[in-house]
Residue, then its C-alpha position, 0 to 999 in steps of 0.5 A: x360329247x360336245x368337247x371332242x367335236x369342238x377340238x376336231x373343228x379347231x384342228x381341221x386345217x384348210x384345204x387349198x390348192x398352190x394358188x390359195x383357192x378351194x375347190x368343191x362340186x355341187x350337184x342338184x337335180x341334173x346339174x353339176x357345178x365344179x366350184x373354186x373360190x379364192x380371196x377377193x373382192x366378191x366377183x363371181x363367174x360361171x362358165x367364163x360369163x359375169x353372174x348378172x350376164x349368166x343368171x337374169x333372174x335376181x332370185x338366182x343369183x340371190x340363191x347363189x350369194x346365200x352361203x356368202x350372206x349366212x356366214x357374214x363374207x359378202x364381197x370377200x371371195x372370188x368365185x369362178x366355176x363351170x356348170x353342166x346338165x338342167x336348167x338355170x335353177x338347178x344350175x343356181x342351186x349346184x352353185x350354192x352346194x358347191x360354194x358351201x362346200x368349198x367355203x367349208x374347206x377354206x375355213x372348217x370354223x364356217x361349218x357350223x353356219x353352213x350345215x344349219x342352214x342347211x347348204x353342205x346337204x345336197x338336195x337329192x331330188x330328182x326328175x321321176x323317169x317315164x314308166x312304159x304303159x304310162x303317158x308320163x311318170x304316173x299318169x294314165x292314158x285317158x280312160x274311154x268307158x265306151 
């Protein structure tokens, strides 16, 4: 069963628009991110800002950079990308799926690294909606005895 798995993953070819770049979308709780990577020296950019300007906090952007640090291409990618909808973690973590993804479609021989780590599977947690008789998603009004 292993063989024919193998040969898929040698003849899958890349998947590049005319100027050489990926493109893929990472979602994670309400946050959308539209992803384009390229060849480069490792400078991201989200919504036209320089990662460091657009995320304060290191956890963020080390959540951004995971996928570079699993398949060993630190500072060998450029990437530029457009984020809406949450909060700047939800945001950081759409990031993260969306750059797995494109890494995916840039080099198939990557998908391994990314699929065990876990990255290419998008988290589908989401924010549980406020039900009518409640106070919030589940709990209760204060209970009055008399």
């Amino acid at each position: 069963m292993e063989l024919p798995a193998q040969l898929d993953e040698q003849k899958q070819e890349p998947k590049l628009d005319k100027q050489g770049r990926a493109y893929a979308t990472g979602k994670r709780k309400n946050a959308i991110a539209r992803v384009w990577i390229k060849k480069g020296t490792g400078k991201v950019t989200i919504n036209k800002k320089d990662i460091n300007e657009y995320f304060g906090r290191e956890v963020l952007k080390m959540v951004v950079n995971q996928p570079f640090q699993v398949t060993a291409n630190e500072n060998n990618f450029d990437v530029y990308c457009t984020t809406t909808g949450g909060g700047l973690s939800g945001q950081a973590g759409a990031i993260k799926h969306g750059i797995s993804k494109a890494l995916k479609d840039f080099d198939p021989a990557l998908h391994k690294a990314l699929r065990t780590a876990g990255f290419l599977t998008r988290d589908s947690r989401v924010v549980e909606r406020k039900k009518y008789g409640k106070a919030k998603a589940r709990r209760s009004f204060q209970f009055s005895k008399r």
